[in-house]
N, C-alpha and C positions, 0 to 999 in steps of 0.2 A: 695494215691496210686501212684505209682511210675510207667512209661509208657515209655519203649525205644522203641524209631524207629533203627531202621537197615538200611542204605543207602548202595548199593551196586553199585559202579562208576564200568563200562566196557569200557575199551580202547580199543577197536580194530579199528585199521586201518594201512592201506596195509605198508609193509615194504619198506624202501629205497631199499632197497638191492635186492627185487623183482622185483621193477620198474626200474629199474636200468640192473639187469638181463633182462626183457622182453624187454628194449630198444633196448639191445644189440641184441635178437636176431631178434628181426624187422628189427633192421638195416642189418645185417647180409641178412635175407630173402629176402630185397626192392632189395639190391646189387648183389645175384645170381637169383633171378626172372627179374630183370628190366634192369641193366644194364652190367652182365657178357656176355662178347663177347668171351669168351670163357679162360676168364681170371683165373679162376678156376683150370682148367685142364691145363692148360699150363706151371703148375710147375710140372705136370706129363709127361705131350706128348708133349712139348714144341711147337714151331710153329705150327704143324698140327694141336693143338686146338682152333687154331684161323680162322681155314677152315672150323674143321667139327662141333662146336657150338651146342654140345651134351645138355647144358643144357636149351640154350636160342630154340633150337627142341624139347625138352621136357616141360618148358612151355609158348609155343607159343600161345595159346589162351588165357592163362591167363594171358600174357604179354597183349595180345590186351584188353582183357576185362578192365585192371587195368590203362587201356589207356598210355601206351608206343609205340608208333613206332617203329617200326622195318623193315618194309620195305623201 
């Protein structure tokens, strides 16, 4: 009697090209939550965005939380 096994190998795991993607937009996030002084906007509304800090007013407690200084 004749008996085959069947082996069935699964490779999953995470893509370069994912992790890579989701660096980028961490990075991206740390730099407009953490340390944009208004640097963002200022290729729109040029010096005035350096006054009114639209998005470091927007998140302001989660800048404290994430322990950034700001004042």
């Amino acid at each position: 009697m004749s008996h085959t096994n069947n082996v069935t190998i699964s490779k999953s795991s995470t893509p370069i090209l994912g992790i890579v993607v989701l660096a980028a937009i961490f990075v991206a996030g740390l730099f407009v939550v953490g340390y944009d002084q208004g640097h963002t906007f200022s290729v729109v509304l040029g010096e005035q965005a350096f006054e009114d800090l639209y998005i470091h007013e927007l998140t302001h407690d989660m800048r404290h939380a994430a322990g950034f200084p700001c004042h």
